[in-house]
C-alpha angles and dihedrals in degrees: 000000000000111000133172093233099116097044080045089047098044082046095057093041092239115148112222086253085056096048094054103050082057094061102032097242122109127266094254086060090058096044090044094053083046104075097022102268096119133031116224116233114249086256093049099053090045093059088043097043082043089056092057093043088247136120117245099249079059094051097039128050101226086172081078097057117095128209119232 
């Protein structure tokens, strides 16, 4: 799933280490999520898109996703 954490995370000048102590996940989540290996649960992008001050739709990309 494409997301705009990496471009949030760069804006805000947090390295992928900082971000996840934020949010209470590992480094190798974040990067993960990052470049589309691995989808974050529901709790763990709201705390992301919350972080940001964003809602989740603004923070992950669901037009990528494809119905089976």
């Amino acid at each position: 799933m494409n997301n705009r954490i990496r471009e949030l995370r760069k804006a805000n000048r947090l390295s992928q280490g900082d971000l996840a102590d934020i949010v209470g996940t590992t480094r190798q989540t974040i990067t993960s999520i990052e470049v589309g290996k691995y989808t974050a649960s529901l709790v763990l992008a709201y705390k992301i898109a919350h972080y940001f001050g964003l809602t989740i739709e603004e923070v992950f990309d669901f037009e990528s996703i494809t119905e089976e």
